[in-house]
C-alpha positions in Angstrom: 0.0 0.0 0.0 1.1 3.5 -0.4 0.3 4.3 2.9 3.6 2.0 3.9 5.3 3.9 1.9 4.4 7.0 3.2 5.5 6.1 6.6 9.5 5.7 5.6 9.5 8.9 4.4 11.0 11.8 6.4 10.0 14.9 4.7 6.8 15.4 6.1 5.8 15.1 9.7 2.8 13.2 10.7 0.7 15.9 12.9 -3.1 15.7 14.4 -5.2 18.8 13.7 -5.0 20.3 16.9 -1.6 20.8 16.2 -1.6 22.6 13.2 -1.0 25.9 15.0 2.7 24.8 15.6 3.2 24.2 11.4 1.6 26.6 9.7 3.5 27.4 6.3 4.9 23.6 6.7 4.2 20.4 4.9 2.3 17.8 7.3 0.4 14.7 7.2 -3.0 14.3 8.4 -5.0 10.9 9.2 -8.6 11.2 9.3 -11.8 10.4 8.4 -14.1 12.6 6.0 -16.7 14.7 7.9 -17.7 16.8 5.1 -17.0 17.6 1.5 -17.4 20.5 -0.8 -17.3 20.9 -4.3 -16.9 23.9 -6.1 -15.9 23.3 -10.4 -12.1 22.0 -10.1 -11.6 22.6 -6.7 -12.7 20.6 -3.5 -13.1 21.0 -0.2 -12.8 18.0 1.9 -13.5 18.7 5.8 -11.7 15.9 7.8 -12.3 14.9 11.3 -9.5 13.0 13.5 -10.2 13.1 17.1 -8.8 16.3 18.2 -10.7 18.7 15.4 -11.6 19.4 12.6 -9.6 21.0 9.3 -10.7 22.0 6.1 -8.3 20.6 2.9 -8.2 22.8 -0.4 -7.7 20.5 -2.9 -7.1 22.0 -6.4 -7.4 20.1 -9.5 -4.5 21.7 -11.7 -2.6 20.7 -8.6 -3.1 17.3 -8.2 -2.6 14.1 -10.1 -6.0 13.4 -11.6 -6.3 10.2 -9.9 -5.4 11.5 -6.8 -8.5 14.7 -7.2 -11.1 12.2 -8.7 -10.6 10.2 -5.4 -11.2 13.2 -3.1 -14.2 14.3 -5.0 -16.2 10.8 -4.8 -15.1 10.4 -1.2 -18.1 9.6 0.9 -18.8 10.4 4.2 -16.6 9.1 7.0 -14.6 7.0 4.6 -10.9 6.8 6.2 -8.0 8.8 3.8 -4.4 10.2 4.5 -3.7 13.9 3.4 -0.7 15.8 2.6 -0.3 19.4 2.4 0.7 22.7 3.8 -0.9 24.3 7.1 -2.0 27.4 6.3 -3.8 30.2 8.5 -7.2 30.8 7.3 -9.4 32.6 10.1 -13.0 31.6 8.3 -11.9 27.9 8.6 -12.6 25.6 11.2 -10.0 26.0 13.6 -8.6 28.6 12.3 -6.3 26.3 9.7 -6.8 25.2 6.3 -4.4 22.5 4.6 -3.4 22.6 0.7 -3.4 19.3 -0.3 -0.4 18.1 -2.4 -1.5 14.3 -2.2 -4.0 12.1 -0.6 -4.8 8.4 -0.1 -8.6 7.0 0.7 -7.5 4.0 2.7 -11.2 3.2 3.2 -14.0 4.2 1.1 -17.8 4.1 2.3 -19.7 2.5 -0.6 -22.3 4.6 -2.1 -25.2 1.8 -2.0 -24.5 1.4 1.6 -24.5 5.0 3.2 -22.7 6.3 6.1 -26.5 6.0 8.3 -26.3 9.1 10.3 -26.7 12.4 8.1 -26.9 15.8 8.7 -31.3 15.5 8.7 -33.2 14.8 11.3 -33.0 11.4 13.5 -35.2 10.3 16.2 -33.7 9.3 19.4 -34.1 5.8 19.2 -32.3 5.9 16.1 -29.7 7.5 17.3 -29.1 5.7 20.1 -28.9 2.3 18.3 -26.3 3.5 16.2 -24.2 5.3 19.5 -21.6 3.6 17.9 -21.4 6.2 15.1 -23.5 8.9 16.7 -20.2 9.9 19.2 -18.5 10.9 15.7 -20.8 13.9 15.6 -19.8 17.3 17.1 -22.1 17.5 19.6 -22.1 14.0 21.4 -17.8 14.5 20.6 -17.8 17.5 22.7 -19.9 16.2 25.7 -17.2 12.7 25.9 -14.3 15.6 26.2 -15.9 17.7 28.4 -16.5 14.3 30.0 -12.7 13.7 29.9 -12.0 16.7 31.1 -13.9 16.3 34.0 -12.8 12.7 35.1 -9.1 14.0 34.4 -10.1 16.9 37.1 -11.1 14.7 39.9 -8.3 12.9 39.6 -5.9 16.0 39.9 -7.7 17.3 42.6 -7.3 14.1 45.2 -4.2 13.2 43.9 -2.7 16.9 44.7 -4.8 17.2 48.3 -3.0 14.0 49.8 -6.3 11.0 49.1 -4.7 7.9 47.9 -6.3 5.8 45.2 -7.8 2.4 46.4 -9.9 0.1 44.0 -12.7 -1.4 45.5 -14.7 -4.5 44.5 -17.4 -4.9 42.0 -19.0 -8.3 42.9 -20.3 -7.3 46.4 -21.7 -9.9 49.0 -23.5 -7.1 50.5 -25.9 -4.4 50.0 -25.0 -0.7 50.7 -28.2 0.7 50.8 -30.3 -2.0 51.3 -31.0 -5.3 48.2 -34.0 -3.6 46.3 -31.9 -1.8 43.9 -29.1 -4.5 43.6 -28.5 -6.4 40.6 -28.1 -9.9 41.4 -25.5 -11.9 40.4 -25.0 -16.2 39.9 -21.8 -17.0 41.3 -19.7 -19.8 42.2 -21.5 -22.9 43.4 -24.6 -21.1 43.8 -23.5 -18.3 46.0 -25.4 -14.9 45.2 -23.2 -11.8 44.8 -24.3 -8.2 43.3 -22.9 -5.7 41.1 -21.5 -2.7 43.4 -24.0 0.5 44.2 -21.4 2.2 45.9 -17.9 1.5 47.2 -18.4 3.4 50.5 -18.2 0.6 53.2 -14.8 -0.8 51.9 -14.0 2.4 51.0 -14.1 3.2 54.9 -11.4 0.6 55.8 -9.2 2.0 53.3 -9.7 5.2 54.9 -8.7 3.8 58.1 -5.3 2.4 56.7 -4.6 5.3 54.4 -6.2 8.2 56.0 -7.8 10.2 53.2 -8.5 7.6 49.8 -11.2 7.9 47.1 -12.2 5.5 44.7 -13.4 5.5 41.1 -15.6 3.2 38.8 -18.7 2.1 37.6 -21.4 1.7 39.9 -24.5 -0.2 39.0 -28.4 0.4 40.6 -31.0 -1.5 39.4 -34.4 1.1 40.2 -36.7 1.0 37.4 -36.5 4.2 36.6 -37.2 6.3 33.0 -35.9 10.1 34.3 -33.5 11.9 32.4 -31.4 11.6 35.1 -31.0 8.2 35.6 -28.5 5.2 34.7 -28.5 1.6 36.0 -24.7 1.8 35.1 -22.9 4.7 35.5 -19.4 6.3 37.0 -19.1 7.7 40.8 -16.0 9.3 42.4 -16.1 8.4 46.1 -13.6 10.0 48.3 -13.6 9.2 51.9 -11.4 10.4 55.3 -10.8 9.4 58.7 -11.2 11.8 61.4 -13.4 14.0 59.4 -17.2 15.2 60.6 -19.8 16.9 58.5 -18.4 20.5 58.3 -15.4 18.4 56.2 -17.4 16.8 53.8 -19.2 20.2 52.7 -15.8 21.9 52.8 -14.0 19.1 50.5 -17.0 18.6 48.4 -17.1 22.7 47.2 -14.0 22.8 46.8 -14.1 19.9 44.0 -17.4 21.0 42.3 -15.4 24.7 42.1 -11.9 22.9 40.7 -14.1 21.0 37.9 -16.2 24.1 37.0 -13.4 26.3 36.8 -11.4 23.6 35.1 -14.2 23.0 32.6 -14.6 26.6 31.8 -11.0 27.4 31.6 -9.9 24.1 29.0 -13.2 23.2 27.0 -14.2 26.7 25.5 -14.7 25.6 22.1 -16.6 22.1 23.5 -19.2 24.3 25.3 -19.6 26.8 22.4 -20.3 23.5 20.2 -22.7 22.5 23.0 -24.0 26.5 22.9 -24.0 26.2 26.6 -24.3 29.2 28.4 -21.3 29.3 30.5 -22.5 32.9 31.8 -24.1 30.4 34.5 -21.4 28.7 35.1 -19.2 31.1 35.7 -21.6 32.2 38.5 -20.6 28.9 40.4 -18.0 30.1 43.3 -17.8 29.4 47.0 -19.3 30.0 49.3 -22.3 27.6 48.1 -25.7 28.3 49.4 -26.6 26.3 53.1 -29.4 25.3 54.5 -30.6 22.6 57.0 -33.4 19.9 55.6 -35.9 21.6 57.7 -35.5 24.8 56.2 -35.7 23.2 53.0 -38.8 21.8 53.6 -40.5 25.1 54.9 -38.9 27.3 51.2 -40.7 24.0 49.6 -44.0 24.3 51.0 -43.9 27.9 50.8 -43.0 27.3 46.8 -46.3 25.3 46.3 -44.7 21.7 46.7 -46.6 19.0 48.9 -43.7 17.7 50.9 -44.3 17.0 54.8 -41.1 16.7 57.0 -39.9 13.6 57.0 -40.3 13.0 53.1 -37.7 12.8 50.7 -37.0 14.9 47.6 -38.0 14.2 44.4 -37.2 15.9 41.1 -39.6 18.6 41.3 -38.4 19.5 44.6 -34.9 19.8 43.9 -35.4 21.8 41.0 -37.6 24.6 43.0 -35.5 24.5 45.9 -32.5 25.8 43.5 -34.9 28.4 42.0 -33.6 31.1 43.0 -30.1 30.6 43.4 -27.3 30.5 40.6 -24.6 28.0 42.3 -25.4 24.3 43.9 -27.2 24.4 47.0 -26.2 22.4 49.7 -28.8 20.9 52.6 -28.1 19.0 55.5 -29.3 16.8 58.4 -32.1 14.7 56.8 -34.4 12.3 58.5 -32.6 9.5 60.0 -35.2 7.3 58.2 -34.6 8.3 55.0 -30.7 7.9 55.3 -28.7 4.7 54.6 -28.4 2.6 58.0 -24.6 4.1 58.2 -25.0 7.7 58.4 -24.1 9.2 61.5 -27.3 10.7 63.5 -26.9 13.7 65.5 -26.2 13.8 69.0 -28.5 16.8 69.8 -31.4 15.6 67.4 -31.1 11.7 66.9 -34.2 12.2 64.9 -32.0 13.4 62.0 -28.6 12.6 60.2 -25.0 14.0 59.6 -25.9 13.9 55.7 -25.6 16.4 53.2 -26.4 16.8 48.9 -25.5 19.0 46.9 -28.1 20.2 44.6 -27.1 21.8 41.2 -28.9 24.6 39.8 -31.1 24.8 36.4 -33.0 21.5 37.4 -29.7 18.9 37.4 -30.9 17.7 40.9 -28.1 16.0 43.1 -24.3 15.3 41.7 -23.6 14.8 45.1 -24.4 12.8 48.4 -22.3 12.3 51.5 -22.1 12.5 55.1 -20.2 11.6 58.5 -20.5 7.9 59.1 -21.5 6.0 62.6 -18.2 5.0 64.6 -19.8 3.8 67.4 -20.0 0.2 67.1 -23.7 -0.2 69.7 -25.3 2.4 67.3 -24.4 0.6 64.1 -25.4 -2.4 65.6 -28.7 -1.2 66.3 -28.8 0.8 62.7 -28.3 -3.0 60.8 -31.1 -4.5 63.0 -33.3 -1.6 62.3 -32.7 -2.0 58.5 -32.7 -5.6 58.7 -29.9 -6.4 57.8 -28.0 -9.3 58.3 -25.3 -8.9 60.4 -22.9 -11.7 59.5 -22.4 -9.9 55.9 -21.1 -6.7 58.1 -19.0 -8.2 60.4 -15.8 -7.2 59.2 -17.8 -3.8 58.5 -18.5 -3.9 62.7 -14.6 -4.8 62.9 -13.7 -1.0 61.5 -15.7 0.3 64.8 -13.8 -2.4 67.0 -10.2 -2.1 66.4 -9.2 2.0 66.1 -12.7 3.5 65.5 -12.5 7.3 64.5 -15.3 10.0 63.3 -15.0 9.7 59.6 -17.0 11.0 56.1 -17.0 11.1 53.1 -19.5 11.5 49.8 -20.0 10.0 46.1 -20.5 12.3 43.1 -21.9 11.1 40.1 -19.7 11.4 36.8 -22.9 11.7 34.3 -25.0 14.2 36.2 -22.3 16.7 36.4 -21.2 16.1 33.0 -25.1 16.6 32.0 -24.7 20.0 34.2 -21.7 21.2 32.8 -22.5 20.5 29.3 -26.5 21.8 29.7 -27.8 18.5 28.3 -31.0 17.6 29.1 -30.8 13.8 29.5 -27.5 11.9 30.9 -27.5 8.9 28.7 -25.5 12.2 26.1 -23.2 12.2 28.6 -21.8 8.4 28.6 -20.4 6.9 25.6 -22.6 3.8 25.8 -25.6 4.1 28.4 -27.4 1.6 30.3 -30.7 2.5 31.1 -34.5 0.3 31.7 -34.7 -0.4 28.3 -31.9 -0.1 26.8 -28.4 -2.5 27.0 -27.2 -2.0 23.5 -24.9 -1.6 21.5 
């Protein structure tokens, strides 16, 4: 093939188009695949598409061996080619870059009676979504998986710099977190039962207690029947956690990282949020300090709003949404109702009637991207918590160990990956905002 030949030859360097800054008025080769093409009498303007941009090629025909044009102008769409040319600046041009093509090479061309299936008309979602395999080629769904990057990338940088070690935790679980009802139920080994992992708090908590300050990061899997646009049975959670931290910790760590990330997002995905026309006016409102209130004075702004809560009742979409109304950053409430906490939340000691929990609620109707809390280190109360929930207690003894042997007040919180992506990037449903979502009815491709 030419394209072996190409590769022993050292005139040209092989670039991708977000490089093309750094060559302009230099010859360069490009590997792509077509994303657009123009024709205009003996010129043609193929727009290719790599991964890291896009750049429009010149290609003239007076310029060109005719075999080499006549390919270019029956390309198809997203057939695969190699380009050479020189970068040159060109402000009306994607990118700011053009590239006058001296020579090119279709390595892969899309036959004509079998269409590329996703064009620039109108598709309906399902569609769409049974061809995600193509549809993350577009620019939209491209931009939300880098802003997605970018974001993953983030969290890491901000627990790795602030002293939390990384530790893995398991995805077959014995154990429920939170209770079976949402579990998805696994055949293992000579008829043992295991489940796919809702959270990797409670192991998460021993690492804690051998590393001090750890998070963890993975999928996470909850099987609640549920059609909302903000809902995944499979999706990606950050979960930090640290010994000898209380409440006011978790709030403080928590706004800090939602901050990080905003700024982060703002500062290195301009052009992703401009293809997403996000408004990132709103964004840039997001800085600390966050709104605060407790759950009870949640519940009173709720009622007065029009909603039918009653103390004691959790909130649901609508409520999250009003609650955040009125301010332009992610509001964070505290101390629910014990009974609507997970068995391991720590109550308080002045009102055991409510628990050392917290969520942050985003603004413009994203609902929670996080949930966390101070956890019970008394070993008698957590005792009592598993009976209360039913529990059974020989899946949670070497939970109860952590509470024997060194016990310390400790916290921590999950944030969802998709829902802030989905906030970030203004999309209205998360499944945009993973490359291949799971939801109720959907587990392919």
């Amino acid at each position: 093939m030419r394209f072996t030949a190409w590769q022993h030859e050292k005139d040209v360097t092989t670039i991708s188009i977000s490089e093309a800054s750094q060559h302009e008025n230099q010859p360069v080769e490009l590997h792509g695949w077509l994303y657009n093409l123009r024709k205009s009498g003996k010129i043609v303007f193929p727009i290719l598409r790599d991964g890291t941009g896009l750049m429009q090629c010149v290609a003239v025909k007076a310029n060109l061996p005719e075999q080499v044009f006549e390919s270019l102008k029956g390309a198809t769409q997203e057939s695969s080619l190699i380009v050479r040319g020189t970068v040159r600046k060109e402000p009306r041009a994607p990118g700011g870059y053009e590239l006058d093509v001296t020579d090119a090479q279709i390595v892969q061309r899309v036959p004509e009676e079998h269409p590329y299936p996703i064009t620039p008309k109108d598709h309906g979602v399902d569609f769409l979504m049974d061809h995600r395999h193509l549809w993350l080629r577009s620019r939209r769904q491209h931009a939300a998986i880098r802003v997605r990057h970018e974001i993953i990338r983030g969290i890491r940088d901000y627990f790795d710099s602030h002293g939390f070690t990384l530790v893995d935790t398991p995805i077959f679980t014995p154990a429920a977190c939170e209770g079976t009802t949402t579990l998805f139920e696994v055949d293992y080994f000579d008829d043992e039962k295991v489940y796919l992992t809702q959270s990797g708090q409670l192991y998460n908590e021993a690492n804690a207690m051998a590393f001090g300050k750890v998070y963890c990061f993975g999928p996470t899997f909850r099987a609640e029947k549920s059609k909302t646009r903000r809902h995944l049975t499979e999706f990606w959670m950050v979960e930090p956690e640290m010994a000898w931290a209380d409440l006011e910790e978790v709030k403080r760590v928590a706004e800090e990282l939602v901050v990080s990330l905003v700024q982060r997002v703002l500062e290195n995905r301009k052009e992703e949020l401009k293809t997403l026309e996000r408004d990132t006016s709103k964004l840039e409102k997001v800085a600390s300090p966050f709104p605060r209130m407790s759950y009870d004075e949640a519940v009173k702004i709720l009622q007065s709003k029009g909603s039918e809560i009653q103390w004691g009742g959790d909130f649901g979409n609508t409520d999250e949404t009003l609650l955040t109304q009125d301010f332009d950053r992610p509001v964070i409430v505290d101390r629910f109702p014990t009974e609507i906490k997970a068995f391991y939340f720590q109550t308080d000691p002045q009102r055991p009637e409510v628990a050392l929990g917290v969520d942050f609620i985003a603004p413009e109707g994203y609902g929670e991207i996080i949930g966390g809390g101070q956890r019970i280190h008394d070993l008698a109360l957590l005792e009592t918590r598993l009976q209360e929930h039913n529990l059974p207690r020989e899946a949670f003894e070497w939970y109860l160990d952590l509470r024997r042997f060194g016990s310390v007040p400790h916290g921590g919180f999950g944030m969802g990956v998709e829902r802030f992506v989905a906030w970030m990037c203004g999309l209205e449903h998360v499944r945009e905002t993973i490359p291949y979502p799971r939801m109720l009815y959907r587990t392919r491709p």
